[in-house]
DOZA-827178 format. One record per residue: x, z, y of N, C-alpha, C, CB in turn; residue in one letter. Coordinates in steps of 0.001 Angstrom, whole numbers, plus 500000, padded with zeros to 6 digits. Glycine has a CB too. Layout:
! DOZA-827178
XZYXZYXZYXZYA ...
This chain:
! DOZA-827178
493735500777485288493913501901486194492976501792487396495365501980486660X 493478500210488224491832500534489330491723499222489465491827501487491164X 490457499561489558489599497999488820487870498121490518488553498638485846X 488486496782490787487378496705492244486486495840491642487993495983493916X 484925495815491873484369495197491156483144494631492132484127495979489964X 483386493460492327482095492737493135481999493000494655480650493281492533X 482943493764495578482544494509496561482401493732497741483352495545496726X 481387493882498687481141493362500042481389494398500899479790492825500275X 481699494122501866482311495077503026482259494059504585484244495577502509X 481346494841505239480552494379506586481106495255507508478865494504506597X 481619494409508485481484495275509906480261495094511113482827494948510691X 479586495832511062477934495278511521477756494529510889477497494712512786X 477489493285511165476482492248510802477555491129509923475626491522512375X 478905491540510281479612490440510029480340491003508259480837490133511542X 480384490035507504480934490261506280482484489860506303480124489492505239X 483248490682506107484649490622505670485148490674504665485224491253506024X 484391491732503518485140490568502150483833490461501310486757491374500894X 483875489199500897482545488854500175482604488717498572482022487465500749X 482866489916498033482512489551496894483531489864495961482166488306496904X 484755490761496272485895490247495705486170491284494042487234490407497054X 487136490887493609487128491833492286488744491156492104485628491489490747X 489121492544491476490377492887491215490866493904490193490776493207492266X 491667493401489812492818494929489190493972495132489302493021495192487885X 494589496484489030495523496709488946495996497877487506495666496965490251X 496781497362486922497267498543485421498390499356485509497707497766483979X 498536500107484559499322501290484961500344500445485108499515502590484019X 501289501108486047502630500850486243503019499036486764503310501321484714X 502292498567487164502263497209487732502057497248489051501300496371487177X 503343496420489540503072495947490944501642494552490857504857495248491614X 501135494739491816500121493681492178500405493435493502498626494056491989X 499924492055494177500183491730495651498927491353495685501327490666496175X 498664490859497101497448490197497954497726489764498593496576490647498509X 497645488208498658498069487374499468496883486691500410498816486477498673X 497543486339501609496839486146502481496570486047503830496484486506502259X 496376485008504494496282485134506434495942486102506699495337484312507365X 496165485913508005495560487230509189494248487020508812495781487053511148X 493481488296508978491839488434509341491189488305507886491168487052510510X 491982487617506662491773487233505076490694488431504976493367487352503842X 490838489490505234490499490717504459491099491893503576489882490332503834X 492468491389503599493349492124503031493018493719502984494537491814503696X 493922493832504571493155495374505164492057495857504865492879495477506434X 491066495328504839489878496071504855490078496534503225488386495116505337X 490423495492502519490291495897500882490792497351500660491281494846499843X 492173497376501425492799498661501041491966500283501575494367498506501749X 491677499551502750490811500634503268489817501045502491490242500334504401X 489081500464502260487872500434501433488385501017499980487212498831501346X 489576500661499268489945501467498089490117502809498761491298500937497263X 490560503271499536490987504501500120489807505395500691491971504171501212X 488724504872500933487561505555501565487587505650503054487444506911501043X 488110504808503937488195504554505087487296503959505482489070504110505364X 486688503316504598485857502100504848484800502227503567486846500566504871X 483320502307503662482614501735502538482569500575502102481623501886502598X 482021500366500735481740498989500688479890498896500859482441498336499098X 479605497938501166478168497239500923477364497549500053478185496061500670X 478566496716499299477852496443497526479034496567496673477071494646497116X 479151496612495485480208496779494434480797497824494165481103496114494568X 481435498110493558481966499419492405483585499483493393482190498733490002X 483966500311492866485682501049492961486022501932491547485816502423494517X 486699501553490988486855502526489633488490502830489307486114501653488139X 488843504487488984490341504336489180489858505487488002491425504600490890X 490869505103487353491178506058486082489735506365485258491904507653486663X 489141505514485306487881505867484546486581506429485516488316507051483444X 487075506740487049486529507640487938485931506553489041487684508780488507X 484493507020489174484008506055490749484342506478491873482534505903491104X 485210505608492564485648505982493938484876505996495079486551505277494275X 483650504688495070483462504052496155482102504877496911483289502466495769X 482148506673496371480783507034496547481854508389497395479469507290494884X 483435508197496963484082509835497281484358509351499024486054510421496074X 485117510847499075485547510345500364486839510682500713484736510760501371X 487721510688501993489406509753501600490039511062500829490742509126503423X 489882512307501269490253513506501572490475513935499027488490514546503059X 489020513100498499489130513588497106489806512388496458487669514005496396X 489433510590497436490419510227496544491715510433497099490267508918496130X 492329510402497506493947511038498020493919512095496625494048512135500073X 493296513013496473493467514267495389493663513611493752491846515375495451X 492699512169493849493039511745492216494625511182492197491843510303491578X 494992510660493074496649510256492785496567508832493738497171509889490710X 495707508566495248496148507422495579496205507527496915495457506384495111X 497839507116496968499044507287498532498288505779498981501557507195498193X 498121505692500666498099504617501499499121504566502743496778504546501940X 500083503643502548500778502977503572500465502346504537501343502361503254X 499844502809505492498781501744506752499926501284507520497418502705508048X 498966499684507724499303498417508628500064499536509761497656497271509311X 501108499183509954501700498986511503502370500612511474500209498610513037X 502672501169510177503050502427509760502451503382509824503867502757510137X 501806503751511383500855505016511453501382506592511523500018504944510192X 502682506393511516503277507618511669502524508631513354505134507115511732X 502536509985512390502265511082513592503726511333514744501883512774512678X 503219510288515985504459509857516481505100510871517450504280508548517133X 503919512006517371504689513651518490505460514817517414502918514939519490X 504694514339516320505290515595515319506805515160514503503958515943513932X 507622515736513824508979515719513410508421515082512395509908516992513215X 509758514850512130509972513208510569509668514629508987513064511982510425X 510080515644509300509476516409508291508141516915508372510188517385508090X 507729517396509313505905517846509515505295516435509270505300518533511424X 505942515347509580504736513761508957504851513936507344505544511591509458X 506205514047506860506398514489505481505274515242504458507457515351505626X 505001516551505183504562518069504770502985517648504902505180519573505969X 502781516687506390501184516342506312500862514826505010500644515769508318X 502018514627504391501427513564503388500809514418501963502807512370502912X 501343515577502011500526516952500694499542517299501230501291518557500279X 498715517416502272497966518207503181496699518573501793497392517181504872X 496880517612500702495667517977499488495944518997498856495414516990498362X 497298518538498071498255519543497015498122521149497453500116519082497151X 497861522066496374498051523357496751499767523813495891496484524317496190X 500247523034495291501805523667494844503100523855495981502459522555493669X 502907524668496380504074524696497720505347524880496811503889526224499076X 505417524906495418507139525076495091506915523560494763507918526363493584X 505899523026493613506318521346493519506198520858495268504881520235492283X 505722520901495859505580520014497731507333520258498087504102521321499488X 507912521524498188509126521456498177510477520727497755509096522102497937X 509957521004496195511220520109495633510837518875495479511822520507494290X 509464518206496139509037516904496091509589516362497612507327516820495795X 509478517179498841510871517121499909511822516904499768511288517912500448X 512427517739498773514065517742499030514215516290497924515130519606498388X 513612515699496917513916514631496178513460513889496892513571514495494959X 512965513691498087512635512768499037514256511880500256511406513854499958X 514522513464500093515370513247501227516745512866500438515460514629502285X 516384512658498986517993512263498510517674510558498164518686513374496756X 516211510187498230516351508831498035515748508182499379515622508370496668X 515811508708500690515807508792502147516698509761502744514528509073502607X 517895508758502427518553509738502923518849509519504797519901509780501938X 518259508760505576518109508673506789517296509270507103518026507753507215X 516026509864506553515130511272506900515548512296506958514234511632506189X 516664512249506200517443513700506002518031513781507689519005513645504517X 519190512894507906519425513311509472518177513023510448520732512431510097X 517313512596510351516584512629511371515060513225511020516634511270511916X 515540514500510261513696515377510026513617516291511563513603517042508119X 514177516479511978514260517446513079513327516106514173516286518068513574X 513795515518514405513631514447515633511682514106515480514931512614515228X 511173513565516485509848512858516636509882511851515957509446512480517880X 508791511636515124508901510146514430508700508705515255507773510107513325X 508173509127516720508095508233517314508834507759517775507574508259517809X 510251508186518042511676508011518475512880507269517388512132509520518817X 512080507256515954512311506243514733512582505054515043511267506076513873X 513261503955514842513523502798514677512121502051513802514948502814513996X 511966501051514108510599500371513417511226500244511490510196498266514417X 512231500133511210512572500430510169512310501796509180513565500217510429X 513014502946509757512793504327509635511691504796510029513612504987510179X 510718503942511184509297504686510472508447504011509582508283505089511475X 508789502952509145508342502518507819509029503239506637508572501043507690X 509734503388506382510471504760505254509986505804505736512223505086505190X 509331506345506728508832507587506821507638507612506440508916508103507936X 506737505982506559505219505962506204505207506141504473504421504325506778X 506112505385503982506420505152502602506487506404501994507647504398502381X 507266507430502264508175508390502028506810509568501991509571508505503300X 506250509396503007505341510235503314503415509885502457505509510103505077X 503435508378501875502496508241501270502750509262499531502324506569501327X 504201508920499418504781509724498049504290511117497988506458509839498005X 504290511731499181504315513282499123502747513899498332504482513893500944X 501780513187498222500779513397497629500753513168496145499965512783498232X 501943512508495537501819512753494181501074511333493476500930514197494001X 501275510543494235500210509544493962500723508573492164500220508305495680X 499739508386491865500032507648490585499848505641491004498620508381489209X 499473505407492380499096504048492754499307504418494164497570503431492289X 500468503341494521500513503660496293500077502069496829502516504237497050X 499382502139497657498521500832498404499884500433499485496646501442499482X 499755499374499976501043499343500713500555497800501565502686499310499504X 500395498317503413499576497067504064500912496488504593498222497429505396X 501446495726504728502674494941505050503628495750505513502493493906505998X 504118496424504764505461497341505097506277496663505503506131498070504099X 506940494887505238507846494470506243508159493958507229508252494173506088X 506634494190507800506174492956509489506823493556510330504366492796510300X 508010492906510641508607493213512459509546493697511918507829494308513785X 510506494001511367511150494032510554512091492992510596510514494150509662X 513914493494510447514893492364510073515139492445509053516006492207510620X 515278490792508108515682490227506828516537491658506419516652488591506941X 517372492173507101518222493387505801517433494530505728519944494092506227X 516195494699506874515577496190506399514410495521505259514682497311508001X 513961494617505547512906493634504747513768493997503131512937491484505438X 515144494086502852515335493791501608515741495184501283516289492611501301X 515883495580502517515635497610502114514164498090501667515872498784503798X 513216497599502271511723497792502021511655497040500225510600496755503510X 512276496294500071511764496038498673512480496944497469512004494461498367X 513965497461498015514390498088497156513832499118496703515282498279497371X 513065499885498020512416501041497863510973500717497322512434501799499161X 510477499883497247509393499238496398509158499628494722509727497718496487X 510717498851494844511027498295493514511515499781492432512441496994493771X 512358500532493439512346502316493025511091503306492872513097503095494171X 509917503134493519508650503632493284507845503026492179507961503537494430X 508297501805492115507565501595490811508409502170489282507316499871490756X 509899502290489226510526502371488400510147504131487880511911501838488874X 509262504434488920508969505693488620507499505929488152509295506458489740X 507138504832487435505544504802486731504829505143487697505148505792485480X 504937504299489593504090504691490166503539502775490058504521505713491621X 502391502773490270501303501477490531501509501120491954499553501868490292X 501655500048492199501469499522493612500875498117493991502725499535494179X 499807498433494979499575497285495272499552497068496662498564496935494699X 499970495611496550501018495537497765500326494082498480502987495356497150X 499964494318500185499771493426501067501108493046501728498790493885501948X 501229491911501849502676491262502427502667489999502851503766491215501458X 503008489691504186502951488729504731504504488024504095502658489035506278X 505446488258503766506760487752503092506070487531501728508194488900503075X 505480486735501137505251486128500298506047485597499226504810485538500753X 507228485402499770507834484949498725508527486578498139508949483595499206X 508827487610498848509272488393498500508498489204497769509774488746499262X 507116489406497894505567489539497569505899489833495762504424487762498070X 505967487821495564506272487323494497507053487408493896506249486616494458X 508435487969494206509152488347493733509559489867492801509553488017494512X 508813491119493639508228492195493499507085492538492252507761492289494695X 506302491460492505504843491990492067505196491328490570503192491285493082X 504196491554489443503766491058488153502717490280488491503407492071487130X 501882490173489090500790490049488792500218488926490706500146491903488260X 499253488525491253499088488429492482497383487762492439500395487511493173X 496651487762493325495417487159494034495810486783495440494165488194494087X 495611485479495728495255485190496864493710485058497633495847484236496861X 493489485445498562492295485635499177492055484776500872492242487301499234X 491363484495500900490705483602501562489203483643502406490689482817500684X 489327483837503722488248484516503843486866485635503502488168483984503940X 487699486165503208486739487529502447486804487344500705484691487400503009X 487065486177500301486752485351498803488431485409497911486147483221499233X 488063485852496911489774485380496410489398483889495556490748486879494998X 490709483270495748490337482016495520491447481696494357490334481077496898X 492229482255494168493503482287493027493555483331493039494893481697493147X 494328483894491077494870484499490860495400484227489975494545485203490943X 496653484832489382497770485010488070499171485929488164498358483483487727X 499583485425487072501191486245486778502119485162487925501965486061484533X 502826485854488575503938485654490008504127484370489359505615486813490364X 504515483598488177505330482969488175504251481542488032506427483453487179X 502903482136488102502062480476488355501659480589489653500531480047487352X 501845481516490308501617481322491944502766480984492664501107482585492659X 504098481355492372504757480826492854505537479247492767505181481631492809X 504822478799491495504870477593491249503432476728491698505236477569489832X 502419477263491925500808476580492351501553475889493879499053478186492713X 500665474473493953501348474281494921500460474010496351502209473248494490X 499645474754496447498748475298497247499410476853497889497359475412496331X 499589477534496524500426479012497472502214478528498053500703480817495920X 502569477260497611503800476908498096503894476452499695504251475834497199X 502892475592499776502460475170500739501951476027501880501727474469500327X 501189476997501547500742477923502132501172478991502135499894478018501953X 502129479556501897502750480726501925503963480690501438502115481607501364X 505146479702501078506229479659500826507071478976501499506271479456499910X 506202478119502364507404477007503246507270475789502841509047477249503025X 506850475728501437507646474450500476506441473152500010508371475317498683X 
Protein backbone atom coordinates (compact mmCIF):
# COMPACT_ATOMS: atom_id res chain seq x y z
CA UNK A 1 0.00 0.00 0.00
CA UNK A 2 2.83 2.72 0.81
CA UNK A 3 6.10 1.87 0.29
CA UNK A 4 9.00 4.91 1.10
CA UNK A 5 11.92 4.23 -0.77
CA UNK A 6 15.52 5.55 -0.11
CA UNK A 7 14.41 9.10 1.00
CA UNK A 8 16.68 12.00 2.34
CA UNK A 9 15.07 14.94 3.77
CA UNK A 10 17.25 18.21 4.67
CA UNK A 11 16.46 21.15 6.51
CA UNK A 12 19.00 23.59 4.83
CA UNK A 13 22.10 22.11 5.01
CA UNK A 14 21.30 19.75 7.74
CA UNK A 15 20.03 16.08 6.89
CA UNK A 16 17.26 14.61 9.00
CA UNK A 17 16.47 11.43 7.62
CA UNK A 18 19.15 9.78 5.70
CA UNK A 19 18.18 7.29 3.68
CA UNK A 20 15.29 5.56 5.10
CA UNK A 21 12.81 2.94 3.45
CA UNK A 22 9.75 1.51 4.65
CA UNK A 23 6.35 -0.08 4.30
CA UNK A 24 3.23 -0.33 5.16
CA UNK A 25 0.21 -3.09 3.68
CA UNK A 26 -3.24 -2.92 3.48
CA UNK A 27 -4.87 -3.00 6.66
CA UNK A 28 -1.70 -3.16 9.01
CA UNK A 29 -0.82 -1.20 11.82
CA UNK A 30 2.97 -0.23 11.54
CA UNK A 31 4.89 1.89 14.31
CA UNK A 32 8.14 4.02 14.33
CA UNK A 33 10.07 3.93 16.96
CA UNK A 34 12.22 6.35 18.23
CA UNK A 35 13.91 9.47 20.33
CA UNK A 36 13.21 12.93 20.12
CA UNK A 37 14.76 14.68 16.98
CA UNK A 38 15.08 10.54 15.42
CA UNK A 39 13.22 11.87 12.44
CA UNK A 40 10.11 10.40 13.00
CA UNK A 41 8.12 13.67 12.26
CA UNK A 42 9.68 14.67 9.46
CA UNK A 43 8.97 11.08 7.86
CA UNK A 44 5.30 11.65 8.28
CA UNK A 45 5.44 14.98 6.99
CA UNK A 46 7.23 14.20 4.12
CA UNK A 47 4.63 11.16 3.37
CA UNK A 48 1.98 13.88 3.56
CA UNK A 49 3.63 16.58 1.34
CA UNK A 50 4.48 18.98 4.05
CA UNK A 51 7.79 18.43 3.56
CA UNK A 52 9.84 17.26 0.32
CA UNK A 53 12.19 14.77 0.20
CA UNK A 54 15.85 15.29 -1.29
CA UNK A 55 16.15 12.14 -2.79
CA UNK A 56 13.92 8.94 -2.86
CA UNK A 57 10.52 7.81 -3.99
CA UNK A 58 6.97 7.87 -1.95
CA UNK A 59 4.62 5.30 -3.54
CA UNK A 60 0.94 4.65 -2.26
CA UNK A 61 -1.34 2.49 -4.10
CA UNK A 62 0.72 2.07 -7.07
CA UNK A 63 0.77 6.13 -7.24
CA UNK A 64 4.00 8.61 -6.79
CA UNK A 65 3.45 10.81 -4.01
CA UNK A 66 6.63 12.54 -3.45
CA UNK A 67 6.20 14.94 -6.66
CA UNK A 68 2.08 15.78 -5.42
CA UNK A 69 1.19 18.19 -3.12
CA UNK A 70 -0.70 17.85 0.50
CA UNK A 71 -4.05 19.17 -0.84
CA UNK A 72 -4.03 15.72 -3.90
CA UNK A 73 -2.44 13.43 -1.55
CA UNK A 74 -5.12 13.98 1.24
CA UNK A 75 -7.60 13.25 -2.06
CA UNK A 76 -5.90 9.59 -2.65
CA UNK A 77 -7.06 8.37 0.92
CA UNK A 78 -4.21 9.71 3.41
CA UNK A 79 -5.56 11.31 6.98
CA UNK A 80 -2.52 12.99 9.16
CA UNK A 81 -2.74 13.27 12.91
CA UNK A 82 -0.06 16.06 13.73
CA UNK A 83 2.35 16.09 16.73
CA UNK A 84 0.79 18.08 19.55
CA UNK A 85 -2.91 17.65 17.86
CA UNK A 86 -3.17 20.85 15.85
CA UNK A 87 -6.65 21.42 16.32
CA UNK A 88 -8.30 24.84 14.79
CA UNK A 89 -8.39 26.14 18.39
CA UNK A 90 -11.08 29.40 17.61
CA UNK A 91 -13.38 27.34 15.46
CA UNK A 92 -16.15 24.66 17.02
CA UNK A 93 -15.33 20.87 17.59
CA UNK A 94 -17.73 20.43 14.47
CA UNK A 95 -16.30 23.15 11.84
CA UNK A 96 -12.58 21.28 12.84
CA UNK A 97 -14.71 18.13 11.90
CA UNK A 98 -16.29 19.59 8.42
CA UNK A 99 -12.58 21.18 7.71
CA UNK A 100 -11.09 17.42 7.85
CA UNK A 101 -13.42 16.83 4.14
CA UNK A 102 -12.34 20.25 2.95
CA UNK A 103 -11.21 17.68 -0.38
CA UNK A 104 -14.41 15.46 -0.61
CA UNK A 105 -17.17 16.92 -2.83
CA UNK A 106 -20.11 14.30 -1.32
CA UNK A 107 -21.94 16.52 1.18
CA UNK A 108 -24.59 13.53 1.82
CA UNK A 109 -21.51 10.84 2.37
CA UNK A 110 -19.42 14.09 4.63
CA UNK A 111 -22.74 14.03 6.60
CA UNK A 112 -23.46 10.66 7.49
CA UNK A 113 -19.59 10.34 7.83
CA UNK A 114 -20.38 13.15 10.90
CA UNK A 115 -23.05 11.71 12.38
CA UNK A 116 -21.05 8.00 12.45
CA UNK A 117 -18.41 10.03 13.93
CA UNK A 118 -20.22 11.29 16.69
CA UNK A 119 -21.59 7.77 17.68
CA UNK A 120 -18.03 6.39 18.05
CA UNK A 121 -17.05 10.06 19.74
CA UNK A 122 -19.43 10.30 21.56
CA UNK A 123 -17.78 13.29 23.72
CA UNK A 124 -17.77 15.37 20.36
CA UNK A 125 -21.22 14.95 20.29
CA UNK A 126 -21.71 17.16 23.60
CA UNK A 127 -19.08 19.34 22.91
CA UNK A 128 -19.45 20.22 18.81
CA UNK A 129 -20.92 23.54 19.67
CA UNK A 130 -17.90 24.63 22.04
CA UNK A 131 -14.11 25.94 20.70
CA UNK A 132 -11.79 23.18 20.33
CA UNK A 133 -9.42 25.08 22.18
CA UNK A 134 -11.41 24.91 25.38
CA UNK A 135 -11.05 20.77 24.87
CA UNK A 136 -9.28 18.90 27.45
CA UNK A 137 -5.75 17.66 26.02
CA UNK A 138 -7.55 14.32 25.75
CA UNK A 139 -10.67 15.45 23.64
CA UNK A 140 -8.55 17.36 21.43
CA UNK A 141 -6.70 14.46 20.55
CA UNK A 142 -10.12 12.58 19.62
CA UNK A 143 -10.94 15.61 17.80
CA UNK A 144 -7.47 15.47 15.80
CA UNK A 145 -8.17 11.69 15.26
CA UNK A 146 -11.81 12.05 14.54
CA UNK A 147 -11.16 14.78 12.26
CA UNK A 148 -8.12 13.03 10.27
CA UNK A 149 -11.18 10.23 9.50
CA UNK A 150 -13.37 12.80 7.89
CA UNK A 151 -11.38 12.62 4.61
CA UNK A 152 -12.08 9.09 3.95
CA UNK A 153 -8.67 8.02 4.36
CA UNK A 154 -7.63 4.38 3.52
CA UNK A 155 -4.02 4.98 5.80
CA UNK A 156 -4.13 7.42 8.75
CA UNK A 157 -0.42 8.61 9.85
CA UNK A 158 -0.62 9.20 13.53
CA UNK A 159 2.52 11.54 15.34
CA UNK A 160 2.24 10.55 19.09
CA UNK A 161 -1.36 10.78 19.83
CA UNK A 162 -0.60 9.83 23.54
CA UNK A 163 2.09 12.46 24.77
CA UNK A 164 0.75 14.39 27.82
CA UNK A 165 -1.79 12.35 28.23
CA UNK A 166 -3.05 10.12 31.46
CA UNK A 167 -2.44 6.20 31.49
CA UNK A 168 -6.59 5.91 31.14
CA UNK A 169 -6.88 8.40 28.15
CA UNK A 170 -3.48 6.69 26.77
CA UNK A 171 -5.63 3.36 26.82
CA UNK A 172 -8.60 5.32 25.33
CA UNK A 173 -6.21 6.48 22.45
CA UNK A 174 -5.41 2.86 21.71
CA UNK A 175 -8.87 1.66 21.74
CA UNK A 176 -9.69 4.11 19.20
CA UNK A 177 -6.59 2.99 17.28
CA UNK A 178 -7.37 -0.37 17.47
CA UNK A 179 -11.29 0.53 16.09
CA UNK A 180 -9.84 2.41 12.96
CA UNK A 181 -7.97 -0.24 12.01
CA UNK A 182 -10.82 -2.86 12.48
CA UNK A 183 -12.26 -0.79 9.80
CA UNK A 184 -9.64 -1.77 6.92
CA UNK A 185 -8.12 1.56 7.67
CA UNK A 186 -3.86 1.33 7.55
CA UNK A 187 -2.06 3.08 10.20
CA UNK A 188 1.08 4.11 10.85
CA UNK A 189 1.81 5.07 14.00
CA UNK A 190 4.68 7.37 15.85
CA UNK A 191 4.60 6.75 19.67
CA UNK A 192 6.65 7.56 22.31
CA UNK A 193 4.66 4.61 24.65
CA UNK A 194 6.45 1.98 23.04
CA UNK A 195 5.42 -0.64 24.67
CA UNK A 196 1.89 0.21 23.80
CA UNK A 197 3.30 1.00 20.15
CA UNK A 198 4.05 -2.78 20.25
CA UNK A 199 1.31 -3.85 21.36
CA UNK A 200 -1.00 -2.14 18.63
CA UNK A 201 1.15 -2.45 15.65
CA UNK A 202 1.97 -5.87 13.42
CA UNK A 203 4.75 -4.87 12.18
CA UNK A 204 7.60 -1.89 13.65
CA UNK A 205 11.16 -0.01 12.51
CA UNK A 206 13.15 1.62 14.81
CA UNK A 207 15.07 4.66 13.67
CA UNK A 208 17.97 6.31 14.79
CA UNK A 209 19.21 9.38 13.74
CA UNK A 210 17.74 9.92 10.44
CA UNK A 211 18.83 5.87 9.75
CA UNK A 212 16.50 2.94 10.66
CA UNK A 213 18.51 0.58 12.33
CA UNK A 214 15.89 -2.38 13.16
CA UNK A 215 13.04 -3.70 11.91
CA UNK A 216 10.37 -6.73 12.28
CA UNK A 217 7.04 -8.32 13.40
CA UNK A 218 6.16 -6.63 17.24
CA UNK A 219 7.00 -9.75 18.67
CA UNK A 220 11.01 -9.69 17.75
CA UNK A 221 11.19 -6.13 18.80
CA UNK A 222 9.65 -6.49 21.70
CA UNK A 223 11.75 -9.27 22.64
CA UNK A 224 15.31 -7.55 20.86
CA UNK A 225 17.05 -6.50 23.70
CA UNK A 226 18.31 -3.30 22.52
CA UNK A 227 14.48 -2.03 21.90
CA UNK A 228 13.95 -3.39 25.65
CA UNK A 229 16.50 -1.48 26.92
CA UNK A 230 15.77 1.40 25.00
CA UNK A 231 12.34 1.81 24.87
CA UNK A 232 10.72 -0.61 27.30
CA UNK A 233 12.29 -0.02 30.69
CA UNK A 234 13.63 -3.55 30.78
Amino acid sequence: MLEIKDIRVHYGKVEAVKGVSLKVADGDVVTLLGANGAGKTTILRTISGLMRPTYGEIWFNKQRLDKMRAPEIVKMGIGHVPEARRVFADMSVEDNLIMGAYVRKDKEGIKKDLEELYVHFPILTQRKKQKAGSLSGGEQQMLAMARALMCNPKIVLMDEPSVGLSPVMEEEIAKIITTINSRGISVLLVEQNAAMALRLAKRGYVIEIGRIVLSGDRDELANNEAVKKAYLGG
